[in-house]
C-alpha positions as CSV (number, residue, x, y, z in Angstrom):
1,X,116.6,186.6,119.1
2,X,116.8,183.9,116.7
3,X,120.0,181.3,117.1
4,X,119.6,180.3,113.5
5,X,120.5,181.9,110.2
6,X,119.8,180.8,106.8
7,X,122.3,178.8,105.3
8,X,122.9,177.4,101.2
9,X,123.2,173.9,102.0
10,X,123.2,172.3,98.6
11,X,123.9,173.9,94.9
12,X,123.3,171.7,91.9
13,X,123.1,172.1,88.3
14,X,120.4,170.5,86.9
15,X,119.5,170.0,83.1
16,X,116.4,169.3,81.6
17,X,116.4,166.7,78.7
18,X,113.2,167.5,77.8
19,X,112.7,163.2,77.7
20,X,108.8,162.9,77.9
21,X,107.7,159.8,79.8
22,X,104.7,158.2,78.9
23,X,101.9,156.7,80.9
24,X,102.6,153.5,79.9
25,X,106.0,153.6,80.1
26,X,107.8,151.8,83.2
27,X,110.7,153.4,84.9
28,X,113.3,151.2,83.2
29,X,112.5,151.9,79.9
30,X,112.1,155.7,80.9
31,X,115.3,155.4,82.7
32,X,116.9,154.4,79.2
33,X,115.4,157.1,77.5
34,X,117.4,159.2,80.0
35,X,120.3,157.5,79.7
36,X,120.2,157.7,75.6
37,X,118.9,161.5,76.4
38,X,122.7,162.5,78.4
39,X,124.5,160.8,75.8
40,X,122.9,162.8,73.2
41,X,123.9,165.8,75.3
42,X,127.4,164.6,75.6
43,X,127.6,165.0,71.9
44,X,126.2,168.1,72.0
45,X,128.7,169.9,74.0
46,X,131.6,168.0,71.9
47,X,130.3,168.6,68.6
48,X,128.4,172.6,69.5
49,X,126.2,171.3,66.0
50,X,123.2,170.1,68.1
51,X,120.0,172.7,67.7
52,X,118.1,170.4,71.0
53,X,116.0,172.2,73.8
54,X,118.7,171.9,76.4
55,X,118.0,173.7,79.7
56,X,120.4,174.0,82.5
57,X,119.2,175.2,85.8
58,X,120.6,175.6,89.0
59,X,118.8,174.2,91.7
60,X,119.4,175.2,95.8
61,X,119.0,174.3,99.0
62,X,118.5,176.8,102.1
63,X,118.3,175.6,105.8
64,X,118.0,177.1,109.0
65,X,120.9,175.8,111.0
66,X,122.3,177.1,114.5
67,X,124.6,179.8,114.4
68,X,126.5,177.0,116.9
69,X,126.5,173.9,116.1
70,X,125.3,173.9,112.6
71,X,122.6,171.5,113.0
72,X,118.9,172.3,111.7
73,X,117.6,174.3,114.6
74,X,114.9,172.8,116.4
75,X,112.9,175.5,118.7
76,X,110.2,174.2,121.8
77,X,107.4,175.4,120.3
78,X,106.2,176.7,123.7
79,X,108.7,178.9,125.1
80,X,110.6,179.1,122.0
81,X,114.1,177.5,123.2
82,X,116.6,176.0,120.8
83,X,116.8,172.5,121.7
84,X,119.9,171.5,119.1
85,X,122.7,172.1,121.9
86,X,124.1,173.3,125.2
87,X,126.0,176.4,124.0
88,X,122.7,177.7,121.8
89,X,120.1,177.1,125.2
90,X,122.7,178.8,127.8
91,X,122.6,182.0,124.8
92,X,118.7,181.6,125.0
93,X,118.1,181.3,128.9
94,X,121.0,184.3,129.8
95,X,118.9,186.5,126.9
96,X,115.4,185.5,128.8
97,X,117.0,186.3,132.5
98,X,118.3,189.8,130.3
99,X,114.8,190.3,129.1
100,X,113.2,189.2,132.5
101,X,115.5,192.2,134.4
102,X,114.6,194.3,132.0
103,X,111.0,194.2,132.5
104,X,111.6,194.5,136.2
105,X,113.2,197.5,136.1
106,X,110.8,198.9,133.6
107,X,113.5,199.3,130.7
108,X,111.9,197.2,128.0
109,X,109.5,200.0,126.7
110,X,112.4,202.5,125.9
């Protein structure tokens, strides 16, 4: 059984200004080229004139958290316990002692 789900953790838009950076270029002159790129945008969406190749795209994040405690879940990799906190190992060792009677009576092949 798995204590952790998969979880959106971050949405962002994210728009491409189609700004080229050059190889010779250092970051703070690229970084005003950006800067003189989103204020070009800003007029865009005030003015709707603007034929630019504006891209928006929306970007996401999934995790696997704990169905607990909402932390990442971090599994032993040799037993395969969650080690993130109290309430999601006593789930994990009453579902092996389950499993372990279960074998013993012979009910885990039905």
């Amino acid at each position: 059984m798995s204590y952790t789900k998969k979880v959106l953790t971050e949405a962002k838009a994210v728009i491409d200004l189609n700004v080229r950076r050059y190889y010779w270029q250092d970051a703070t002159d690229y970084e005003k080229d950006l800067k003189s790129a989103a204020a070009d945008l800003m007029d865009f969406l005030r003015d709707h004139r603007s034929r630019d190749g504006y891209s928006i795209d929306i970007e996401t994040t999934y995790e696997e958290l704990c169905i607990y405690c909402h932390r990442t879940g971090e599994d032993d990799d040799e037993t395969g316990e969650p080690l993130c906190c109290r309430k999601a190992m006593e789930r994990w060792q009453a579902d092996e002692y389950c499993k372990l009677a279960m074998h013993k009576e012979g009910l885990d092949h039905a």
